[in-house]
C-alpha positions in Angstrom: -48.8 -38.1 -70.8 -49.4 -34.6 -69.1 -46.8 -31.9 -68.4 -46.1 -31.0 -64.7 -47.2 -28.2 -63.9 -44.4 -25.5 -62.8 -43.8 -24.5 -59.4 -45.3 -27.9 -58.6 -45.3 -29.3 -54.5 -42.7 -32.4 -54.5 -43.7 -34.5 -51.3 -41.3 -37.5 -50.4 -42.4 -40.1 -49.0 -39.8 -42.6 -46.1 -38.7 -46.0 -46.6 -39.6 -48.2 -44.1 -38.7 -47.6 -40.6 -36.6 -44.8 -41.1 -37.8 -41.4 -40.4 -38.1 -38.0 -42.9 -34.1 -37.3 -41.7 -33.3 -40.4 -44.3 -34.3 -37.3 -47.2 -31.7 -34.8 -45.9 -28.4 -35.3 -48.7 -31.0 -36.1 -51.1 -32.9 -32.2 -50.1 -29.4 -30.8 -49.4 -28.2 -31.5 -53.4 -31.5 -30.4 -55.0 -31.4 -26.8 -54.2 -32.8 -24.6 -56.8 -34.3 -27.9 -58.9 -37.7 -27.8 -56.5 -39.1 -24.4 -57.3 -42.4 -25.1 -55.0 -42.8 -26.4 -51.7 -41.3 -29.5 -50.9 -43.0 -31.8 -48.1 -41.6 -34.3 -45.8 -43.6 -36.1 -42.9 -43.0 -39.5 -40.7 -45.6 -42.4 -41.2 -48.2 -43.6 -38.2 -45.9 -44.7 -35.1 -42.5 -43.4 -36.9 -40.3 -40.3 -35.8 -42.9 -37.6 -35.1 -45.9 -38.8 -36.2 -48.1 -40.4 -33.4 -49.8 -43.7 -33.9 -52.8 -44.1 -34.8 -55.5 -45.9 -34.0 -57.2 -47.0 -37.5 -56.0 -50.1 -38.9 -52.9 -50.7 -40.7 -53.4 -49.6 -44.2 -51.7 -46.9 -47.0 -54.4 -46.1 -48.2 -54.6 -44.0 -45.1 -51.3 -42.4 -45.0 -52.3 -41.9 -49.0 -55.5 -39.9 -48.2 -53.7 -37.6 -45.7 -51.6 -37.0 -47.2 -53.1 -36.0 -50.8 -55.3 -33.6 -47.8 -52.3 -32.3 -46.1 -50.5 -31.3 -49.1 -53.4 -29.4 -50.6 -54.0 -27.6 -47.4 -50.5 -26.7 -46.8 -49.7 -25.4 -50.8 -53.1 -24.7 -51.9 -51.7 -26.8 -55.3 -54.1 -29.4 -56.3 -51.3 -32.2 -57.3 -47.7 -32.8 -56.3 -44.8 -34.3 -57.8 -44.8 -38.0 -55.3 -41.4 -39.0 -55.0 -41.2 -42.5 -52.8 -38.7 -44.8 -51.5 -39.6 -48.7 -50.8 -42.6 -48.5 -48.2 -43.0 -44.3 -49.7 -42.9 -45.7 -53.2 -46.3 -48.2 -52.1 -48.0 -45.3 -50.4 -47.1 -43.2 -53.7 -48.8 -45.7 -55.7 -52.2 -45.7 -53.3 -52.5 -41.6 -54.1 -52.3 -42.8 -58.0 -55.1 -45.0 -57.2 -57.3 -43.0 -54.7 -56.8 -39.5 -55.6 -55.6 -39.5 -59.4 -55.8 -35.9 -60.0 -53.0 -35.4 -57.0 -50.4 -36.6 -59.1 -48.6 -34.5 -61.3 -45.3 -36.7 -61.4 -44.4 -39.7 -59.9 -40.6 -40.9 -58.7 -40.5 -44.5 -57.9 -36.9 -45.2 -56.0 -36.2 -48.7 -54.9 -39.5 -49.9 -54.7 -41.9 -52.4 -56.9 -45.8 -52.3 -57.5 -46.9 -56.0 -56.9 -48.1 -57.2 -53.5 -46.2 -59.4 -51.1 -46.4 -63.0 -51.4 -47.8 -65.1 -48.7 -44.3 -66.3 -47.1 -43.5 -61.9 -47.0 -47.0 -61.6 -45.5 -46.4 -64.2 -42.7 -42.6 -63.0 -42.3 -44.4 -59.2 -41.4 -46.5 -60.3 -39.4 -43.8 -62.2 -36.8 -42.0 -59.0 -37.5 -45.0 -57.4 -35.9 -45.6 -59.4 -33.2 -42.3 -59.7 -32.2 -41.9 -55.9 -32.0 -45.6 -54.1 -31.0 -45.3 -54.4 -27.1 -40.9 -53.8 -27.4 -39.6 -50.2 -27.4 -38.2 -50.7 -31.1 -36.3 -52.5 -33.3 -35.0 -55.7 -31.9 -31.8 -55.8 -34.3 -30.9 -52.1 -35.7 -27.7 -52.8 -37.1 -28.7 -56.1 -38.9 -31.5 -54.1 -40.4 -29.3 -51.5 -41.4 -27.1 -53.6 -43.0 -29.3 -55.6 -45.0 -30.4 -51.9 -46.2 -26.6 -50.1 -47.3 -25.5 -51.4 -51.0 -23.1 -49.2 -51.1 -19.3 -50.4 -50.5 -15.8 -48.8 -50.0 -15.2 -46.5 -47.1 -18.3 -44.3 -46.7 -20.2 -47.8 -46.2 -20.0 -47.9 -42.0 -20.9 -44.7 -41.3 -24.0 -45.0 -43.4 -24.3 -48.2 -41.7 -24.2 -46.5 -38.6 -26.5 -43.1 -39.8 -29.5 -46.2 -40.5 -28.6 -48.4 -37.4 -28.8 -44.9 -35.1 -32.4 -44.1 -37.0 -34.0 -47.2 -36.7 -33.0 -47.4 -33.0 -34.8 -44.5 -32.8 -38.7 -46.0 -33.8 -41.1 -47.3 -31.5 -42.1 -51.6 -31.6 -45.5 -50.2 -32.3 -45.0 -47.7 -35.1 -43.2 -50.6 -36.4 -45.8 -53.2 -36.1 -48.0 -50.8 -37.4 -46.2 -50.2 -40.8 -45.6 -54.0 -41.1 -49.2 -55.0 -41.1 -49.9 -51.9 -43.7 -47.5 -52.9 -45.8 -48.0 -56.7 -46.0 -52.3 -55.4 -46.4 -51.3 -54.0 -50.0 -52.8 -54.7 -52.7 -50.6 -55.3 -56.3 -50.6 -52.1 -57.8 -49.6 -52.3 -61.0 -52.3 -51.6 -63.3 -52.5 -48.5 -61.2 -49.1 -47.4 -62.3 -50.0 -48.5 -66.0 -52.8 -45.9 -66.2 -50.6 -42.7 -64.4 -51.0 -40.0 -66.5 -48.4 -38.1 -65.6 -44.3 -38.2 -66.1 -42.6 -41.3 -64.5 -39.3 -41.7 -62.9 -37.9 -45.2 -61.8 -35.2 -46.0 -60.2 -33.6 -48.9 -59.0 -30.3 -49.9 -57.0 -28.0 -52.3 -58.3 -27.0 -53.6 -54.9 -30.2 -53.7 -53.7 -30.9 -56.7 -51.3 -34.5 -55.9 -50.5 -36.4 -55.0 -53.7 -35.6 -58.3 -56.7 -34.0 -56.3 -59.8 -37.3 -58.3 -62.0 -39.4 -57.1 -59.9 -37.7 -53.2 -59.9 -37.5 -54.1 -64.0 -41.6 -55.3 -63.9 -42.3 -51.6 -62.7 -40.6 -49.7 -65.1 -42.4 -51.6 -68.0 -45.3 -51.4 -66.2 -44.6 -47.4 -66.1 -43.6 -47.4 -69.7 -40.7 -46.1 -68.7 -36.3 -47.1 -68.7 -35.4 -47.7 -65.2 -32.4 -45.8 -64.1 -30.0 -48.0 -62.9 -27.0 -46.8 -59.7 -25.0 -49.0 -59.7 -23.1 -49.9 -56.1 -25.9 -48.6 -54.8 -28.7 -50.2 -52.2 -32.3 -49.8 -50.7 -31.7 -46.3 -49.6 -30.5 -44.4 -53.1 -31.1 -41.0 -52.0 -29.2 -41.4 -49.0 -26.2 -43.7 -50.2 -26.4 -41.6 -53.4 -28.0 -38.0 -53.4 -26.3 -36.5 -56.3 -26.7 -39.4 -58.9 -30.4 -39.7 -57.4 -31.4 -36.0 -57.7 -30.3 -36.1 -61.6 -32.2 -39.3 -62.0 -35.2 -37.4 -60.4 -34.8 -34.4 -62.2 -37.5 -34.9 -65.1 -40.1 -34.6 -62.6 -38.6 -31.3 -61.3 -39.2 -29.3 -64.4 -41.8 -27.8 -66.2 
């Protein structure tokens, strides 16, 4: 396993549909830990990011990213850091562009494909959404996203609800069909030869604990586990996630 090379780029990479905002704790408790550029942008149809008008696939968001990130640091590889729908385009730069990947931090997300039911459930997402102005239930999304409990729980609740109300049917639509076109990508992760983080929520109602556990064998890695935690680590849990991230932010 190679070393990451210091002063390396960290680009993160949104859950699905929230926009780069869901990364602010998470960058707000890092501070001096991310000594080169960090990168955030919003998927095809999401926050600022127009829609475009290839077909639904990560491999695209993969390759544009891998180009945007060397044209904007001049660094060759980055430290990939992904959450759920972040953590599937993470694993398409492994596949496509290799040498981009110094480090890889896999939060709340899993390698294998979709099963035919999660396919067909997409793609009624999809259609359902693609000619609305967004989301059709924010707050039921938002819920089903928030592990966390206790008294911080609504107004994350909220924080989700508000961002998700804030993405277009179509960017949705759009990330729906790219997501459900994945491929199962984990002999891609078994042959990343650089560090690995996983991480993996122990409230999480979206991503099965085997299949969060299948991933972190599959990286050779121990997953960390936060527990009282759901889908959205970073945001329910910054601090806890920045120290489970930090081996990919050192030399």
């Amino acid at each position: 396993m190679s070393l990451i090379p210091d002063a390396a780029p960290v680009v993160l990479l949104n859950a699905f549909p929230l926009d780069r905002q869901q990364w602010e704790p998470l960058i707000s408790v890092l501070g001096d830990r991310v000594r080169g550029d960090l990168i955030t942008f919003d998927m095809p149809g999401i926050g600022e990011m127009p829609l475009t008008d290839e077909e639904p696939g990560l491999e695209l968001i993969a390759d544009a990213a891998v180009v945007a990130m060397r044209e904007a640091t001049g660094a060759q590889a980055a430290v990939w850091i992904g959450c759920s729908m972040g953590g599937y385009v993470a694993l398409a730069v492994a596949e496509r562009w290799p040498d981009a990947v110094a480090g890889m931090g896999l939060v709340c997300t899993k390698a294998t494909a979709d099963g035919d039911e999660a396919r067909a459930k997409r793609e009624d997402v999809a259609q359902a959404v693609e000619n609305a102005d967004g989301h059709p239930d924010p707050n039921g999304a938002a819920e089903g996203m928030v592990g966390s409990d206790g008294p911080g729980r609504d107004e994350l609740v909220e924080w989700v609800a508000d961002n998700i109300a804030r993405q277009r049917g179509d960017g949705i639509a759009w990330g729906q069909r790219a997501m459900a076109a994945r491929p199962d990508r984990t002999e891609v992760l078994r042959g990343v030869d650089a560090p690995v983080v996983t991480v993996i929520g122990g409230s999480d109602g979206i991503v099965d604990r085997h299949e969060a556990d299948a991933m972190a064998q599959a990286a050779g890695v121990d997953p960390v586990v936060l527990e009282g935690v759901g889908h959205l680590a970073a945001l329910e849990a910054p601090a806890a996630t920045a120290d489970a991230l930090e081996p990919l932010l050192r030399a």
